[in-house]
Rosetta silent file (secondary structure, phi, psi, omega in degrees, C-alpha in Angstrom):
SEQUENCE: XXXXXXXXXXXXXXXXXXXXXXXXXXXXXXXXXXXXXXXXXXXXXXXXXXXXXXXXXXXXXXXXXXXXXXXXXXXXXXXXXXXXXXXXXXXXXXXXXXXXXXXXXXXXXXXXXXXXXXXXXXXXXXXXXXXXXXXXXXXXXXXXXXXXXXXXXXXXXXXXXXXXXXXXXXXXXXXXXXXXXXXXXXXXXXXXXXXXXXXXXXXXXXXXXXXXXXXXXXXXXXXXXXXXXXXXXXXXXXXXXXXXXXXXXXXXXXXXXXXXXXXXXXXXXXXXXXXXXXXXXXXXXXXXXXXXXXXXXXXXXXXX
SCORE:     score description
SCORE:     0.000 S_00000001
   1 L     0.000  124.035 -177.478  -20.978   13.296   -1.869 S_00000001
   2 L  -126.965  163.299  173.997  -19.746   13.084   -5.509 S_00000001
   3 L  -156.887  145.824 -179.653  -16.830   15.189   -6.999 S_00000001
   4 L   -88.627  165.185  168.771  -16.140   15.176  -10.818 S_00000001
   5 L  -120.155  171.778 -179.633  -12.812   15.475  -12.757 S_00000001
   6 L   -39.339  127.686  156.435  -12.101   18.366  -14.984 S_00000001
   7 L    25.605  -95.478 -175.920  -14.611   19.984  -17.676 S_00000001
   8 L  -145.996   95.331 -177.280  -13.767   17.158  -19.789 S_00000001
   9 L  -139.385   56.062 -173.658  -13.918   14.332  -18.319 S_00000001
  10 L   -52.850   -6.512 -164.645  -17.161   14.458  -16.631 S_00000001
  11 L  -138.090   34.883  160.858  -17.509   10.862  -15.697 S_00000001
  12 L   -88.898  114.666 -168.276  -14.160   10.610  -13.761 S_00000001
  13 L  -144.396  154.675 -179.080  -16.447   10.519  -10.272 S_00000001
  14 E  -126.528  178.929 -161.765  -15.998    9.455   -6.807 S_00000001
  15 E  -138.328  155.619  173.209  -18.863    8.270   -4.562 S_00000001
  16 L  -115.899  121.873  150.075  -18.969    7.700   -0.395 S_00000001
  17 L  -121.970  172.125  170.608  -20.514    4.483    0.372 S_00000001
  18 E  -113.668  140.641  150.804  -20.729    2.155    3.693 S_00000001
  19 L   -46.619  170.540  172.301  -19.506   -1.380    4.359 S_00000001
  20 L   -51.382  -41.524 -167.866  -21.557   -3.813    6.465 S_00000001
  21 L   -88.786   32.414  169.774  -20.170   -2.699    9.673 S_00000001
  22 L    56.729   37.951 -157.133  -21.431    0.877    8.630 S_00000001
  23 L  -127.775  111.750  170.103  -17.614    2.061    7.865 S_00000001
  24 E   -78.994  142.573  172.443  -17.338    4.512    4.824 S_00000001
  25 L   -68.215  169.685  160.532  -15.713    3.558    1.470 S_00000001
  26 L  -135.694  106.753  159.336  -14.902    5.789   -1.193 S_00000001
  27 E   -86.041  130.511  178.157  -15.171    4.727   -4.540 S_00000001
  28 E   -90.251  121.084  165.673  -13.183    6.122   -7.197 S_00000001
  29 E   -99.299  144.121  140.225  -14.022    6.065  -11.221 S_00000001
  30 L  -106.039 -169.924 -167.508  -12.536    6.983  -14.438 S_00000001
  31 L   -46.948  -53.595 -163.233  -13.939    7.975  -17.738 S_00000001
  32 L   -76.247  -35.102  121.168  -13.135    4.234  -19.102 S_00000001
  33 L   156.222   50.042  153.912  -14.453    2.627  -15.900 S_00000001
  34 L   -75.485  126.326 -154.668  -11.651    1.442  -14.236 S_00000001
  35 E  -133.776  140.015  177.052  -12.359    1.790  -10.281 S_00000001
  36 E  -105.654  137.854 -166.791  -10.745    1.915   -6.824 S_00000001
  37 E  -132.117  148.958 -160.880  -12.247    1.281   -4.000 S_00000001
  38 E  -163.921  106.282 -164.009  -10.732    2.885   -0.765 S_00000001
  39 E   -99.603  114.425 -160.097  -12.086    2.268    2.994 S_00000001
  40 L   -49.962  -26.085 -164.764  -11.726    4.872    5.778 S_00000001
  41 E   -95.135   81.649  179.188  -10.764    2.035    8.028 S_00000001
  42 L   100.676   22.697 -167.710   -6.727    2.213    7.750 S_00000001
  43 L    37.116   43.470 -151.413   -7.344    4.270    5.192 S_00000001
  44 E   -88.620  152.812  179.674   -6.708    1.168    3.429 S_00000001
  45 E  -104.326  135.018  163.225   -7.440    0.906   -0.885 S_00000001
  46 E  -105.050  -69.666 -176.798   -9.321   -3.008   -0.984 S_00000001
  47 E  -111.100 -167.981  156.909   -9.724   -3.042   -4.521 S_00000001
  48 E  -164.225   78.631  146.728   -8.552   -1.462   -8.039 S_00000001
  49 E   -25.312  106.235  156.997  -10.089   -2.482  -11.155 S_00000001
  50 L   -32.895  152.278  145.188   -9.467   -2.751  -14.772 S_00000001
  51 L   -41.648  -47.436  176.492  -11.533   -1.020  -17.272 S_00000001
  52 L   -76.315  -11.512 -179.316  -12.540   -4.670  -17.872 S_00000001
  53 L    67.891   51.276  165.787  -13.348   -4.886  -14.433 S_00000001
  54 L   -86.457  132.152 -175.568  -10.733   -7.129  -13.308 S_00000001
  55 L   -74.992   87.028  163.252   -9.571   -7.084   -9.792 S_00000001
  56 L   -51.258   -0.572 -161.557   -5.825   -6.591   -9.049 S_00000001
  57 L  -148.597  139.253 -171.793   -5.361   -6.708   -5.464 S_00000001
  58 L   -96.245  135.526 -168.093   -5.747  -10.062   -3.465 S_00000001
  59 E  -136.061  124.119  171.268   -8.231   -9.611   -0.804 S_00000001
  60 L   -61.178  160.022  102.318   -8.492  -13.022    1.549 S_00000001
  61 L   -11.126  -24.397  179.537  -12.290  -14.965    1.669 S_00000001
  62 L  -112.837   25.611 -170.294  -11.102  -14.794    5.508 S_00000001
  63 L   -56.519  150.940  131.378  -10.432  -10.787    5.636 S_00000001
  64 L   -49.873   90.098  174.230  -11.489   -9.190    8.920 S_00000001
  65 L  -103.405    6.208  174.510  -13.171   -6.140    8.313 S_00000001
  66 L   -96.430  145.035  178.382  -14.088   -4.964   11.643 S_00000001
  67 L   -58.603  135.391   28.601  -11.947   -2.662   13.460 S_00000001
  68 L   -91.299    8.008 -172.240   -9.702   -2.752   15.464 S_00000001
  69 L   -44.009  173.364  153.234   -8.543   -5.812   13.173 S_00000001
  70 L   -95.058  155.549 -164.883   -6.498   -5.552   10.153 S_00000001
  71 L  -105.412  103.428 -145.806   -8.113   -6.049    6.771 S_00000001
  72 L   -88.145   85.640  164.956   -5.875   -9.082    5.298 S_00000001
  73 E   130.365 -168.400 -158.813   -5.187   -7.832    1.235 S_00000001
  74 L    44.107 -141.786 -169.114   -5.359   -4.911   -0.762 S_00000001
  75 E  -109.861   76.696 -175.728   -3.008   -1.899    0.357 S_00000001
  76 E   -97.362  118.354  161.608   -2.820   -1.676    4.162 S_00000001
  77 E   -34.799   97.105  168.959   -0.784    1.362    5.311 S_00000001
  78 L  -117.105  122.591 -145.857    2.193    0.682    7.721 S_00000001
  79 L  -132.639  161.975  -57.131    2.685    3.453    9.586 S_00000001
  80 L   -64.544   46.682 -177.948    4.427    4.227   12.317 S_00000001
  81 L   164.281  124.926 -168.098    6.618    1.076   12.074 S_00000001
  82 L   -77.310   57.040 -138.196    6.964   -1.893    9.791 S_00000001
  83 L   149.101 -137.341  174.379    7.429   -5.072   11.507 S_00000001
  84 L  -149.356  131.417 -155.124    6.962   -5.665   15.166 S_00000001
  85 E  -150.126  121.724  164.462    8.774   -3.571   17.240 S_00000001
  86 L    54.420 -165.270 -149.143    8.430   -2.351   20.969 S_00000001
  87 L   -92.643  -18.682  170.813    4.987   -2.004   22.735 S_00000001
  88 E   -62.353  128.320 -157.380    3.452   -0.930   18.804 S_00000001
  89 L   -69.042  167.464 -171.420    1.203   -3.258   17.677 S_00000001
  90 L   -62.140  130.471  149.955    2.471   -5.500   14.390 S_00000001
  91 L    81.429   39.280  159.714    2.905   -2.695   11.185 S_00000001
  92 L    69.910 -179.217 -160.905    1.808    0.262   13.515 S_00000001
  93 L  -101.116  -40.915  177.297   -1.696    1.515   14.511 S_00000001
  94 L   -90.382   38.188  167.886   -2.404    3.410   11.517 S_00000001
  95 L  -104.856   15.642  173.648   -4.218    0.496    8.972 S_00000001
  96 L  -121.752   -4.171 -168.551   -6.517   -0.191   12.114 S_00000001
  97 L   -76.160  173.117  173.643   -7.388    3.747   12.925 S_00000001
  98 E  -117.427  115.271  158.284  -11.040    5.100   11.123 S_00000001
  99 L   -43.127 -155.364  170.598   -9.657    7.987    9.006 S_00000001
 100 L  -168.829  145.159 -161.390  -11.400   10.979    7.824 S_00000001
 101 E   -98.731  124.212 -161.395  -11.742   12.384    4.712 S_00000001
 102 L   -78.261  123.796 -172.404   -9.754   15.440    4.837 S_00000001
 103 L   -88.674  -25.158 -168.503  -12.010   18.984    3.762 S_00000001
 104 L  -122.829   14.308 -179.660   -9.092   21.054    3.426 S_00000001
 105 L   -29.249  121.078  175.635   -6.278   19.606    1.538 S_00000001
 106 L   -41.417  171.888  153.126   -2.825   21.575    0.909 S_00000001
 107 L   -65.229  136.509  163.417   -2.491   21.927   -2.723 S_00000001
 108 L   -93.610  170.703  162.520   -0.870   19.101   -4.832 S_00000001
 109 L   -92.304  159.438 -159.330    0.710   19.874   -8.077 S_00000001
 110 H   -48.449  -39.964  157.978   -1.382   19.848  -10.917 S_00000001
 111 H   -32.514  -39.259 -163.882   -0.087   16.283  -11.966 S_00000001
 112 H   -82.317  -15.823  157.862   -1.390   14.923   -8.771 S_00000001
 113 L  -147.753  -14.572  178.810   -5.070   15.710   -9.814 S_00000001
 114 L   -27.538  122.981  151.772   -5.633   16.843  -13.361 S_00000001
 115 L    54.000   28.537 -135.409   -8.261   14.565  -14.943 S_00000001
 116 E  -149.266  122.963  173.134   -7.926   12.301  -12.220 S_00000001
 117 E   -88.252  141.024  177.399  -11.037   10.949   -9.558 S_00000001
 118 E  -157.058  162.896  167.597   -9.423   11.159   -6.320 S_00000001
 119 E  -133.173  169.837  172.565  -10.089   11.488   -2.633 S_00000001
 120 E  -143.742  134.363 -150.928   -7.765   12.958    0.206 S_00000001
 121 E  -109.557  114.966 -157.928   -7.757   11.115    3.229 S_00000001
 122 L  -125.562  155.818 -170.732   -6.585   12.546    6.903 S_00000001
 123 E  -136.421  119.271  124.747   -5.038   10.257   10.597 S_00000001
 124 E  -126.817  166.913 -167.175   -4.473   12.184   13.645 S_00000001
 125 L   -85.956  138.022 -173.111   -3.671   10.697   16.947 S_00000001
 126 L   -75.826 -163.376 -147.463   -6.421   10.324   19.211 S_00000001
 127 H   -93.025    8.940 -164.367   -5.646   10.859   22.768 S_00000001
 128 H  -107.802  -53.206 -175.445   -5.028    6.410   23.439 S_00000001
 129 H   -55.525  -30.403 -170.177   -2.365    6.893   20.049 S_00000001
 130 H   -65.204  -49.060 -149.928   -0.259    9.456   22.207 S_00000001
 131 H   -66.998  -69.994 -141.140   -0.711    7.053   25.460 S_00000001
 132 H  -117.972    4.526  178.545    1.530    4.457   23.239 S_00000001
 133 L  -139.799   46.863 -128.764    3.155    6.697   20.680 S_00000001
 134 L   -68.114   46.587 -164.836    3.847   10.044   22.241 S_00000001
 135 L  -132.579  127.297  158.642    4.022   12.374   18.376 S_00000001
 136 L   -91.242  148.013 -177.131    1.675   14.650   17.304 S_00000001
 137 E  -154.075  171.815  162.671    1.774   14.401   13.237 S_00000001
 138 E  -126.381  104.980  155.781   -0.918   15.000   10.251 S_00000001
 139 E   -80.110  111.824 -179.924   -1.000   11.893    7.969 S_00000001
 140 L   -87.928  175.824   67.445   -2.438   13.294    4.343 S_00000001
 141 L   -91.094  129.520  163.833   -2.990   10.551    2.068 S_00000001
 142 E   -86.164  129.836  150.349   -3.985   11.099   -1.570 S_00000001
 143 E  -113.049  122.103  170.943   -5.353    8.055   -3.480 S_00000001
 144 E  -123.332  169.505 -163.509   -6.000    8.741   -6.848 S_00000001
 145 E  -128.444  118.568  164.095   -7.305    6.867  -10.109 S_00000001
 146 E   -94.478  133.758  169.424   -5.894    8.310  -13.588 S_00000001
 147 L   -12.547  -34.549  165.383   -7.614    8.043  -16.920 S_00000001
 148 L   -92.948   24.124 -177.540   -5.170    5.416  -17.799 S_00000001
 149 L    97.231  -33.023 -152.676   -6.078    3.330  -14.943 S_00000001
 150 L   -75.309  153.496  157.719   -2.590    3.484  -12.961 S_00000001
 151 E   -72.904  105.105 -179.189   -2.861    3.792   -8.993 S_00000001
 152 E  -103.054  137.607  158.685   -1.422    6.938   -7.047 S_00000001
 153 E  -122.667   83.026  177.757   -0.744    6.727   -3.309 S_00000001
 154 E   -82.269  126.516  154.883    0.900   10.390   -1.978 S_00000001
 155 E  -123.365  140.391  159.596    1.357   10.043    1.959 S_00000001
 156 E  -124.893  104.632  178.807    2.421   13.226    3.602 S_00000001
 157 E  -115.709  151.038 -168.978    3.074   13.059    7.207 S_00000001
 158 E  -113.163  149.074  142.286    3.942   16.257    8.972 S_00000001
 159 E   -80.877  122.948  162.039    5.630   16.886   12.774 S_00000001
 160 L  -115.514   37.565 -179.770    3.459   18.727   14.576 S_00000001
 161 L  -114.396  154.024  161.295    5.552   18.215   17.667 S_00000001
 162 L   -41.121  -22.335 -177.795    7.485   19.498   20.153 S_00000001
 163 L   173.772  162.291 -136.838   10.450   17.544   18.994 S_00000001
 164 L   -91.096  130.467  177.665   11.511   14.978   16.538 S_00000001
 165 E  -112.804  152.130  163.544   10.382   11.928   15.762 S_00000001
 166 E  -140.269  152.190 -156.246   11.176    8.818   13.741 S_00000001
 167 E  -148.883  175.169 -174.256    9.046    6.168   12.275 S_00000001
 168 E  -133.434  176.242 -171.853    9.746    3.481    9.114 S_00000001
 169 E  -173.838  161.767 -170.139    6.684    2.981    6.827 S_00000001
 170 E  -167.925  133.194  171.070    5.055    0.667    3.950 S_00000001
 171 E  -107.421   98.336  176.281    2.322    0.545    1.278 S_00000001
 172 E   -46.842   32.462 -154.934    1.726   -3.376    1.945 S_00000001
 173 E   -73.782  134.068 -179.743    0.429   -4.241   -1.667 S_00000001
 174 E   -99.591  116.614 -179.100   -1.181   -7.434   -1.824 S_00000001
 175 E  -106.435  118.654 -177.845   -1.016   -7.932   -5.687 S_00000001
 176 E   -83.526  128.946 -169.961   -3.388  -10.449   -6.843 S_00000001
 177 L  -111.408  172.758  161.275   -1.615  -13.383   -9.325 S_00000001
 178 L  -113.347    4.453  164.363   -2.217  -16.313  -10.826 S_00000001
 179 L  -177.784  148.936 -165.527   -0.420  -19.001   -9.391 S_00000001
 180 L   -99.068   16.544 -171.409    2.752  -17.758   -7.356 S_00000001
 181 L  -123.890   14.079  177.969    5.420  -20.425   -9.045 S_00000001
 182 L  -122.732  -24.476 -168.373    4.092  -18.322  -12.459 S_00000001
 183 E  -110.639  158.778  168.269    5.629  -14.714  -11.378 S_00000001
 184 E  -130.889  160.799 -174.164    9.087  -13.220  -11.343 S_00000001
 185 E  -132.484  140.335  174.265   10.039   -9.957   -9.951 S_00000001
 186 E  -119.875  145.034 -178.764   12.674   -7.569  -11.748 S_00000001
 187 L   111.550  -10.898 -171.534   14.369   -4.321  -10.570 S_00000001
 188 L  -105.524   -4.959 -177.472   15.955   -6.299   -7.497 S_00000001
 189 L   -48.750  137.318  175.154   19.306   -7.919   -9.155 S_00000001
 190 L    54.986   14.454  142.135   22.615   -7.687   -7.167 S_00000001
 191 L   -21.408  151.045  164.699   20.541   -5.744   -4.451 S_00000001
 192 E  -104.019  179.266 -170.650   21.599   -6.539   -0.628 S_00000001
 193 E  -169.841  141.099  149.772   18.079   -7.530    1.654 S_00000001
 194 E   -87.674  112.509  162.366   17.807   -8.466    5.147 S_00000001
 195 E   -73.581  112.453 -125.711   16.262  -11.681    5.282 S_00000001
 196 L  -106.656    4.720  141.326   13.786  -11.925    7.348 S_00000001
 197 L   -59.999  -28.982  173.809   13.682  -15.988    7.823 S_00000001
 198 L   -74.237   -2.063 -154.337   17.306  -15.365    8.796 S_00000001
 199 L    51.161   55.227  163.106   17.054  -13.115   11.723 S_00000001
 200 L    80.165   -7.217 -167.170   17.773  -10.099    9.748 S_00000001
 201 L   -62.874  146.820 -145.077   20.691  -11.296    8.213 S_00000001
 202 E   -99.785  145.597 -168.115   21.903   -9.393    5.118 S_00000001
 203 E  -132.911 -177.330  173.280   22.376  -11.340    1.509 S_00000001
 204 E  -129.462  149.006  177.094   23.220  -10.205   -1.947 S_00000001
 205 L  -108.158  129.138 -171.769   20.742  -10.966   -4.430 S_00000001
 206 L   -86.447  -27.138 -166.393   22.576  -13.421   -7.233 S_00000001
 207 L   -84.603  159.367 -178.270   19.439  -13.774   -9.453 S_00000001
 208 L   -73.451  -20.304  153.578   18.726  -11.876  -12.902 S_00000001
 209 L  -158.542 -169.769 -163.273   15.324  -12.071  -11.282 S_00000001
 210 E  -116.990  135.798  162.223   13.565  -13.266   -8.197 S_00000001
 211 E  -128.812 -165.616 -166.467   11.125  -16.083   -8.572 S_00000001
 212 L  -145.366  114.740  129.334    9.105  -18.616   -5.469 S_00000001
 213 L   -90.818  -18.966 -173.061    9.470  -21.939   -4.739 S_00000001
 214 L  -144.928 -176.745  171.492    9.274  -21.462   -0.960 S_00000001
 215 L   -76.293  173.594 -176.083    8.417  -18.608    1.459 S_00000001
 216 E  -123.660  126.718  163.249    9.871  -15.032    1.046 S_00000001
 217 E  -152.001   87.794 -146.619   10.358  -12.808    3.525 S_00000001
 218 E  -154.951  164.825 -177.611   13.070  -10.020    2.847 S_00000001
 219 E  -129.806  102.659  161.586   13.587   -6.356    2.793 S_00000001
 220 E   -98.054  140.492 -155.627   15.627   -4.790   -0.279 S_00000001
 221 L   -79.711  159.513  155.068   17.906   -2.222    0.386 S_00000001
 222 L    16.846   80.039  132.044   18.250    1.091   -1.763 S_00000001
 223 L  -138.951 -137.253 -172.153   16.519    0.496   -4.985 S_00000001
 224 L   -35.802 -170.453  124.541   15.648    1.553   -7.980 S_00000001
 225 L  -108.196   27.378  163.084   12.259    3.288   -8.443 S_00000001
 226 E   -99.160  122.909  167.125   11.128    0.990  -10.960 S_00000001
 227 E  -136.613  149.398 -170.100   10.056   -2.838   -9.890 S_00000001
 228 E  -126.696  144.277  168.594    8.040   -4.742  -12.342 S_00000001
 229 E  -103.236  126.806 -170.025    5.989   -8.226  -11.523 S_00000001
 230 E  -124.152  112.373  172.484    5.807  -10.086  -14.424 S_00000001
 231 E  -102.324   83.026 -167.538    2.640  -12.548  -14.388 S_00000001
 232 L   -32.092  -59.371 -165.332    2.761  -15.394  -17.284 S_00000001
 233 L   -52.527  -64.843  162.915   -0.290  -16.780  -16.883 S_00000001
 234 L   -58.130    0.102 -153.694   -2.394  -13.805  -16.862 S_00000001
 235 L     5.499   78.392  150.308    0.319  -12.145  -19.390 S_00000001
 236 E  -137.917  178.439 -139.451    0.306   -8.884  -17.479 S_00000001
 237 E  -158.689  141.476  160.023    3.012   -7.049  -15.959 S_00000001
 238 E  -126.752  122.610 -168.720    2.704   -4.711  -12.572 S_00000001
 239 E  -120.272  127.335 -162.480    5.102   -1.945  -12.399 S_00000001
 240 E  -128.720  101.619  157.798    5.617   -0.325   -8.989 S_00000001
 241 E  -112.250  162.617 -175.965    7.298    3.333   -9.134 S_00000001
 242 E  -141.531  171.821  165.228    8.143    5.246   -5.987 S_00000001
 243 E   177.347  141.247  157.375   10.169    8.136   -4.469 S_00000001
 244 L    92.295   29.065  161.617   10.936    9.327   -1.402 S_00000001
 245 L  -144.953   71.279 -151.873   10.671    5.215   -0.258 S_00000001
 246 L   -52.964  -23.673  178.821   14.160    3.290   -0.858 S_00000001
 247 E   -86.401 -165.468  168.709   13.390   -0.079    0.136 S_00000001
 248 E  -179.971  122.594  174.239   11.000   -3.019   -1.072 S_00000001
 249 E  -119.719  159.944 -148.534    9.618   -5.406    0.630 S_00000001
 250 E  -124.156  120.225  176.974    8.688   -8.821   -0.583 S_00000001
 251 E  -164.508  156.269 -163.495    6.692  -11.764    1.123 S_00000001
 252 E  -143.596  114.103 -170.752    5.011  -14.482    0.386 S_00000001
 253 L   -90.538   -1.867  166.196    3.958  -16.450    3.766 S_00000001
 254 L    97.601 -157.489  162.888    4.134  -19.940    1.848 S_00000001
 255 L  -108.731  -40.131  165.666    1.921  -22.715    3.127 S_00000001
 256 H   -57.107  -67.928  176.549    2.678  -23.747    6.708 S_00000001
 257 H   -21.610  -52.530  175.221    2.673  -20.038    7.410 S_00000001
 258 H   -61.579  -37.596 -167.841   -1.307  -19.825    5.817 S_00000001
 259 H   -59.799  -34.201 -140.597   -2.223  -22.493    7.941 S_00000001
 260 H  -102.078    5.227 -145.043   -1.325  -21.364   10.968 S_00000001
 261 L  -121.993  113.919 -155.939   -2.843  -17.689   10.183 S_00000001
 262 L   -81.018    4.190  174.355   -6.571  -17.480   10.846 S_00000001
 263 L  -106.522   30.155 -166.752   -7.130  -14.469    7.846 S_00000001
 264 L  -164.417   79.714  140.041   -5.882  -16.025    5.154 S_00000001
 265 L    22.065  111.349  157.600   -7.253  -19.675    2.990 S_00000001
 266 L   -50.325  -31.619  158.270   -4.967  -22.344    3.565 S_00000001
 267 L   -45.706  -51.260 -161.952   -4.406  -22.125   -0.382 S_00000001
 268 L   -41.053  -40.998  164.546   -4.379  -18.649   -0.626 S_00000001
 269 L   -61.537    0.268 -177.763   -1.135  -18.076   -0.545 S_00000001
 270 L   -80.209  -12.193 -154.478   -0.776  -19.462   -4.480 S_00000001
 271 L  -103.580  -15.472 -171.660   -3.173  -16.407   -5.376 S_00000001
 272 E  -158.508  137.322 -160.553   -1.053  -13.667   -4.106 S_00000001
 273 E  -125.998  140.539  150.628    2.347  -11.703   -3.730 S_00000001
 274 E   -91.304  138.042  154.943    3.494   -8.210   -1.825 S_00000001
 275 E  -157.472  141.125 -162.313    5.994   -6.272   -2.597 S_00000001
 276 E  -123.702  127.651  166.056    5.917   -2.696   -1.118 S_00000001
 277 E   -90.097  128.925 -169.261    7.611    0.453   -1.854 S_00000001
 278 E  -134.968  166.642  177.371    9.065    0.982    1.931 S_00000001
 279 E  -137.247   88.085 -162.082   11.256    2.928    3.868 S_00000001
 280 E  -116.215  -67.471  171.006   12.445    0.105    6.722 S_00000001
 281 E   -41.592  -61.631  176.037   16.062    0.607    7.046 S_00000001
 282 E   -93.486  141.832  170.711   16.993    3.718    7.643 S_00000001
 283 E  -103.948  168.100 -178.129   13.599    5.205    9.425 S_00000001
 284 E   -91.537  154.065  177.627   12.603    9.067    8.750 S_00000001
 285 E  -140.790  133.852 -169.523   13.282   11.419   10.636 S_00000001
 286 E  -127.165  162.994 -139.932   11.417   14.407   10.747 S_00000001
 287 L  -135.381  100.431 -136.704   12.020   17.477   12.680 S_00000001
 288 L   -48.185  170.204 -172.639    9.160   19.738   14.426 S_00000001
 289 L    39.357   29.372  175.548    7.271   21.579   11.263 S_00000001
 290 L   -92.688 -162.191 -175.204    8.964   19.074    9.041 S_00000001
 291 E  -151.891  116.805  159.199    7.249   17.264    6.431 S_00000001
 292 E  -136.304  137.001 -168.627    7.519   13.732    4.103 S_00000001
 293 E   -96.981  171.319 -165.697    6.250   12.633    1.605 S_00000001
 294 E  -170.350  128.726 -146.020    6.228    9.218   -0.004 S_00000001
 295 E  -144.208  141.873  134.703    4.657    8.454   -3.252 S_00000001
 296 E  -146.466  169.490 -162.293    3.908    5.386   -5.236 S_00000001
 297 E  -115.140  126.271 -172.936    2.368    4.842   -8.558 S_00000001
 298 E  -125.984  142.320 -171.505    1.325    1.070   -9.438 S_00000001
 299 E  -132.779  143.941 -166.634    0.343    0.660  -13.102 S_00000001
 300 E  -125.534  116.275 -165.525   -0.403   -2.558  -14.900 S_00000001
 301 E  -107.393  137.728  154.722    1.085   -3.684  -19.048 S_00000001
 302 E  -115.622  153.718 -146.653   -0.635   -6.484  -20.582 S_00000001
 303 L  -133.280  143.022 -153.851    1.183   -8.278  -22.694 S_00000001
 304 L   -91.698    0.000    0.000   -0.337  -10.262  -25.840 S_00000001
């Protein structure tokens, strides 16, 4: 299955392939050959490529990739709850479900695919998700690739219930760095965060930007929808915009923390930082036939 971009841009294209364990991929191109790679299994993106064909997203050497595991890097999708919570499994069930690539997709607006290789991706709950999650919904996810490279993620989850539900959600981006005592993060000054080494407890953030000497684990409250990573070494810059997801969360697990974690290079953690446009605080609440959406765009400046 191949699909094309617009007249002309004939060689924006996306391709269905399988993994080892026989689990399809999608890859996405554009014209300049910058590429996405995007695996039915959490409906998770694993990589996104440069033009130059650099990789951008931290993937471990000890990922899992068979289901029901979680796939440890790239963008895994935490849905319906961010954290550990109740009898739901760590970051919810769906970045361990096997999508489907959705045949009928509402319309987007024209932004949302113009000139653009994309796929649209669909999660409903089998009859074992009700047994521990009792909401029927339709999870849409768009991923798309634009001509200039940047990364789209639209989620739309609908109620398709009897009665109202609420759930908190996160696009987990593992952003691949070059040494994590080399980046700073901007967009989070005088922010409040629940810290999440503290037992939840709520700070103000005093720095003009955030840098790592130790782990990070924190949730920022209402902010912007601009956050930029600024990576010396590599002189590039990753700029994360969002809407419709007010938080952002940040973590780094540090060094004891890799060790003790059996998906992730004792090292590893020098190679890679998240920070996720999230909606953790307040959780949505949707309303039978309601609908929300949650959008982010991740884009990458190099800097000379």
């Amino acid at each position: 299955m191949k699909h094309t971009g617009g007249a002309s841009d004939q060689r924006a294209a996306v391709e269905v392939t399988k993994d080892k364990n026989g689990i399809d991929q999608v890859v996405l191109r554009n014209p300049h050959g910058a590429s996405a790679r995007v695996s039915l299994h959490g409906g998770q993106v694993l990589s996104w490529r440069t033009e130059r064909g650099e990789e951008l997203l931290f993937t471990s050497s000890k990922a899992i990739f068979k289901p029901p595991a979680a796939v440890r890097g790239g963008i895994p999708i935490c849905f319906p709850q961010f954290g550990n919570r109740g009898t739901l499994e760590q970051h919810g069930f769906a970045r361990n479900k096997i999508w489907v690539i959705d045949e009928n997709p509402p319309p987007l607006n024209r932004n949302d695919s113009n000139g653009k290789a994309y796929i649209d991706l669909l999660l409903k709950p089998s009859e074992e998700d009700l047994k521990i999650w009792p909401h029927s919904f339709e999870f849409r996810l768009r991923v798309s690739l634009a001509a200039d490279g940047n990364l789209t993620m639209i989620s739309r989850i609908r109620n398709i219930n009897g009665k109202q539900f609420s759930f908190s959600f996160a696009y987990h981006t593992y952003f691949s760095i070059s040494d994590i005592s080399e980046v700073r993060i901007e967009g989070l000054e005088t922010l409040d965060y629940l810290d999440n080494l503290c037992h939840k407890e709520r700070f103000t953030e005093q720095g003009d930007a955030l840098t790592f000497e130790s782990e990070v684990d924190r949730f920022y409250l209402s902010s912007s929808d601009v956050i930029a990573v600024f990576d010396h070494e590599k002189k590039r810059t990753f700029v994360i915009q969002k809407e419709g997801l007010p938080d952002v969360v940040v973590w780094n697990p540090w060094e004891k923390k890799s060790k003790a974690m059996v998906d992730i290079g004792d090292e590893e953690y020098k190679h890679m930082l998240c920070v996720d446009g999230a909606a953790i605080e307040k959780p949505i609440t949707l309303r039978p036939g309601e609908e929300w959406t949650g959008r982010v765009e991740l884009s990458v400046v190099l800097s000379s």
